[in-house]
C-alpha positions, 0 to 999 in steps of 0.5 A, a space after each residue: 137135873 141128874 140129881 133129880 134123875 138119881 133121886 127117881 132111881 132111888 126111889 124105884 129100886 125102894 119101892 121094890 123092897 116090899 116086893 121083894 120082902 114077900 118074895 123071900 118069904 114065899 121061898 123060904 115058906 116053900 123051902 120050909 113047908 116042902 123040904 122041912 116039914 113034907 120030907 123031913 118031919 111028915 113020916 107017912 108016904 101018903 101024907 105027905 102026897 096029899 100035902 104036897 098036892 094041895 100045897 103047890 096048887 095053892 102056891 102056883 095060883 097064888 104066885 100066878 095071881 100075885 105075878 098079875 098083880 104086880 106085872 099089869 100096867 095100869 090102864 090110862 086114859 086113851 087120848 080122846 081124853 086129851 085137849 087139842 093142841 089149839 084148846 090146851 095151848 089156850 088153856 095154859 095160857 087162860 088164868 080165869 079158871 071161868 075161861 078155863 072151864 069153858 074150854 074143857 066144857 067145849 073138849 069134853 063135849 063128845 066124851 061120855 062122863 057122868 061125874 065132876 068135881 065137888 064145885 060140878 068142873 070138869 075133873 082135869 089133870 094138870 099133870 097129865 094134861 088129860 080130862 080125867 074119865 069117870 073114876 080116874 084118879 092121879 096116882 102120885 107114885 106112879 105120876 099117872 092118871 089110872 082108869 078105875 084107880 082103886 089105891 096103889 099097893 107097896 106090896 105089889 109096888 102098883 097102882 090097883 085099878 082097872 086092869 088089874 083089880 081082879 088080879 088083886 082080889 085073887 092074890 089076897 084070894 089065894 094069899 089066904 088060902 095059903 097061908 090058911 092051908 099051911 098053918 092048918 097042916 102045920 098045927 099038930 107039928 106045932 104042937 108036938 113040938 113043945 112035947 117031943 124034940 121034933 127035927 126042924 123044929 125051928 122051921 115049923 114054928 116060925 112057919 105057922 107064927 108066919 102064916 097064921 100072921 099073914 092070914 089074919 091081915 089078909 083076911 081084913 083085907 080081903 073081906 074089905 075088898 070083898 065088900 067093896 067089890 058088891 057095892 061097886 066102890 073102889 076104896 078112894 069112892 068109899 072114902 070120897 063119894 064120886 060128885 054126880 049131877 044130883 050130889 055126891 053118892 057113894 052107890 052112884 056105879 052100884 048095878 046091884 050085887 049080881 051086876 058088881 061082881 060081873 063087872 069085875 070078875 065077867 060074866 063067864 062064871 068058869 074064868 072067875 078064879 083064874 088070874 086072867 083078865 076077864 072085866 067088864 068095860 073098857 076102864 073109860 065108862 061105867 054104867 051109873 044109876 040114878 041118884 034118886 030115891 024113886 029109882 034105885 036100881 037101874 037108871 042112869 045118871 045124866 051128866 047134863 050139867 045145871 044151869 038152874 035147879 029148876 031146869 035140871 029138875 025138868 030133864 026127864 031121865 030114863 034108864 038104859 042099858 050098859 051097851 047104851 051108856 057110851 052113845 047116850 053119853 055122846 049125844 047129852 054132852 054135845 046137848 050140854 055145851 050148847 045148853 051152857 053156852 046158850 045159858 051164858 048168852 041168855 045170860 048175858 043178853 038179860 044184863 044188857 037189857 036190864 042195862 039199857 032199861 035202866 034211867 
């Protein structure tokens, strides 16, 4: 047991490594930049107070933003999302996974949740003993189930999802802007550098090297998350289509671009580029469209589950708003796990009475 113990201790003080990699590199940038090349190289007053402006609001938005980042705790599921003590006991002891998925159908019959497996279960974490919300994942670093998880970052030794997703957008935001606004300022020193024997040249060369290095893998970064962000995907959704009632859809959360960028940023346009929590929702439900190719836009998923594909093809399905979702959702999966139990019994009675009829 104490090695174990010791074992997750090594780990943790590891995973801060990266973070603390960045950390010196940002003092040093600043020592650099501020020190070197303001004070020391940059010979006009009014130079060097613009710099000096622009650098620190960069720097303060960016460390602000990254703080955020690393500092938020993921969201996990609330405990409505969790068995009973009578139906997760039955649950463990169960060794049919038939049985098993009749107790989670009969557990998550109140629970609003559009998306299952790919074999259409209910999605469960055996680790955390929880019925996973729709877009929840198990992160393994930080042996959680996190809602909206979108990957965990070793640079920010997190997992990015819910509760900090629009800290993270901003970090690379402002990381970018930074890194852009220093090799920018820093170029024409760069330069006289390899014609005059400049004072602290070896800060500004590393110091543009350095930012010039950082800008352009953020830049991919960003404009990957950027894209992201417009689709209404997390990266695990883009590598793995959530599996809705119709199929597996990589648009299934998309409420087009206006209503994506809402849903992570908020409505109030004056709080976007503030590293402050502003989303959309609760991290639990997410508003979800129809997966059909007549209607594309604004109608919703039904979570129903199929009992035959001509039934499901007969439920009529009708779009609602976002602040509609949760109580639709409430009143489909009590209608689900009477239709599935009914589906069974109708079943069952059928073989009985082939049975009987037989000579």
């Amino acid at each position: 047991m104490a090695p174990t113990h010791v074992l997750r201790c090594c780990q943790r003080g590891l995973a801060w490594i990266p973070v603390i990699f960045i950390a010196l590199v940002v003092c040093w940038s600043y020592y650099a930049y501020v020190v070197e090349l303001c004070l020391f190289t940059i010979l006009s007053i009014g130079e060097q107070i613009v710099y000096l402006i622009f650098f620190h609001l960069s720097f303060i938005m960016f460390v602000w933003s990254y703080w955020k980042t690393i500092f938020t705790h993921p969201a996990n599921p609330s405990k409505e999302f969790c068995l009973p003590k009578a139906e997760k006991e039955s649950y463990e002891k169960e060794e049919r996974p038939e049985t098993q998925q009749e107790i989670l159908w009969r557990a998550a019959a109140s629970l609003p949740m559009y998306t299952r497996t790919g074999a259409g279960a209910i999605r469960y974490c055996d680790r955390c003993q929880v019925i996973k919300p729709d877009r929840c994942h198990h992160c393994s670093a930080c042996d959680m189930c996190v809602l909206k998880m979108d990957h965990h970052c070793p640079w920010v030794n997190n997992c990015v999802g819910f509760s900090n997703y629009k800290f993270f957008i901003l970090f690379l935001a402002y990381s970018l802007v930074y890194c852009l606004f220093i090799a920018a300022t820093v170029l024409q020193y760069f330069i006289k550098f390899w014609t005059n024997d400049t004072h602290a040249k070896f800060h500004i060369l590393f110091l543009f090297f350095v930012a010039a290095m950082f800008c352009i893998s953020i830049l991919s970064l960003f404009t990957y998350h950027l894209w992201l962000v417009g689709k209404n995907r997390s990266t695990i959704e883009a590598f793995r289509a959530p599996v809705f009632r119709t199929g597996s859809d990589k648009n299934g959360f998309s409420l087009g671009f206006r209503k994506n960028i809402a849903q992570v940023f908020g409505d109030q346009k004056k709080y976007w580029l503030l590293p402050i929590f502003t989303s959309q929702g609760d991290g639990l439900t997410f508003p979800a469209r129809l997966v059909n190719a007549a209607d594309v836009e604004q109608a919703t998923v039904n979570p129903r589950p199929e009992t035959s594909k001509s039934a499901a093809a007969d439920v009529p399905v009708s779009p609602v708003g976002e602040s509609q979702n949760r109580l639709l959702c409430n009143n489909q999966h009590a209608n689900n796990i009477g239709d599935h139990q009914a589906a069974n019994t109708l079943t069952s009675g059928e073989t009985l009475q082939s049975s009987n009829m037989m000579p």
